[in-house]
N, C-alpha and C positions, 0 to 999 in steps of 0.2 A: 504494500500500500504506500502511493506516495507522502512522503512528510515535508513540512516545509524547508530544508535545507536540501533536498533534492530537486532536480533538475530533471523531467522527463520529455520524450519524445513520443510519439507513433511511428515505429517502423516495421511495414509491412505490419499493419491493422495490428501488431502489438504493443503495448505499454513500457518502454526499456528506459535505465535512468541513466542519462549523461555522466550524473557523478555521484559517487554511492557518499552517504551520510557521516557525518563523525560516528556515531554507532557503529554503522557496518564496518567501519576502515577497522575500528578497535576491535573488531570479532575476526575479521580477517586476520587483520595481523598476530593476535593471538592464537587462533587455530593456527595459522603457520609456524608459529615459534615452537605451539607442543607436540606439531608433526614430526618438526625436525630434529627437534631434543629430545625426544619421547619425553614429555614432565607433563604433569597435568595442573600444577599451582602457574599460571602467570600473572602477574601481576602490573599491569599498565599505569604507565606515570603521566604520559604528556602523549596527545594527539594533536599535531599541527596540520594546517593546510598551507603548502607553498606553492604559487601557481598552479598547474595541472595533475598535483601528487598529494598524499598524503603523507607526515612522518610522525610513527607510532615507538615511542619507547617506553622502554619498561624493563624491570627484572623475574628473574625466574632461579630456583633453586636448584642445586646440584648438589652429588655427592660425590667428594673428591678422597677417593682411600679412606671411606671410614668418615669423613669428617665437613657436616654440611658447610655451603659458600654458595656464592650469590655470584651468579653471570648478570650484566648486563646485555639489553638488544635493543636494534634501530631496525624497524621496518620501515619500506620506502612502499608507496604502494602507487600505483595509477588512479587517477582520479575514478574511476571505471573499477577500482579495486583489487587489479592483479599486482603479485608479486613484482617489485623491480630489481629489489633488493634487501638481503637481509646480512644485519652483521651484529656480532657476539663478544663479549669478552670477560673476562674477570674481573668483579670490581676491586 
């Protein structure tokens, strides 16, 4: 259903959104992060919009030998909501 921070169109007599919502970017980006980590706790700090892209940070937990630590991540998304980039580190 459209909301107001979405942008839709009709193409070919369907309903499709130009650019997915802060919402969506932030479920995206976090289904991506515990696809790729296998983790299920993420935890999202900041959702920005910069021109055409989303950027979703946030941390997630890990277990490093025994002994939990905290990764950070930056998802970059398309305004449209695909992956563009993702990147991880130790904080």
């Amino acid at each position: 259903m459209p909301s107001g921070t979405d942008i839709w169109a009709i193409v070919g007599g369907k309903l499709v959104a130009d650019k997915i919502s802060r919402e969506a970017a932030e479920q995206v980006a976090a289904d991506a992060v515990k696809k790729k980590k296998n983790t299920e706790k993420v935890d999202v700090a900041t959702v920005d919009e910069n021109d055409d892209e989303w950027v979703v940070r946030g941390t997630y937990p890990i277990d490093m030998e025994g002994h939990p630590w905290t990764e950070q991540f930056e998802v970059v998304l398309s305004s449209k909501g695909k992956v563009k980039s993702m990147d991880t580190s130790l904080l």
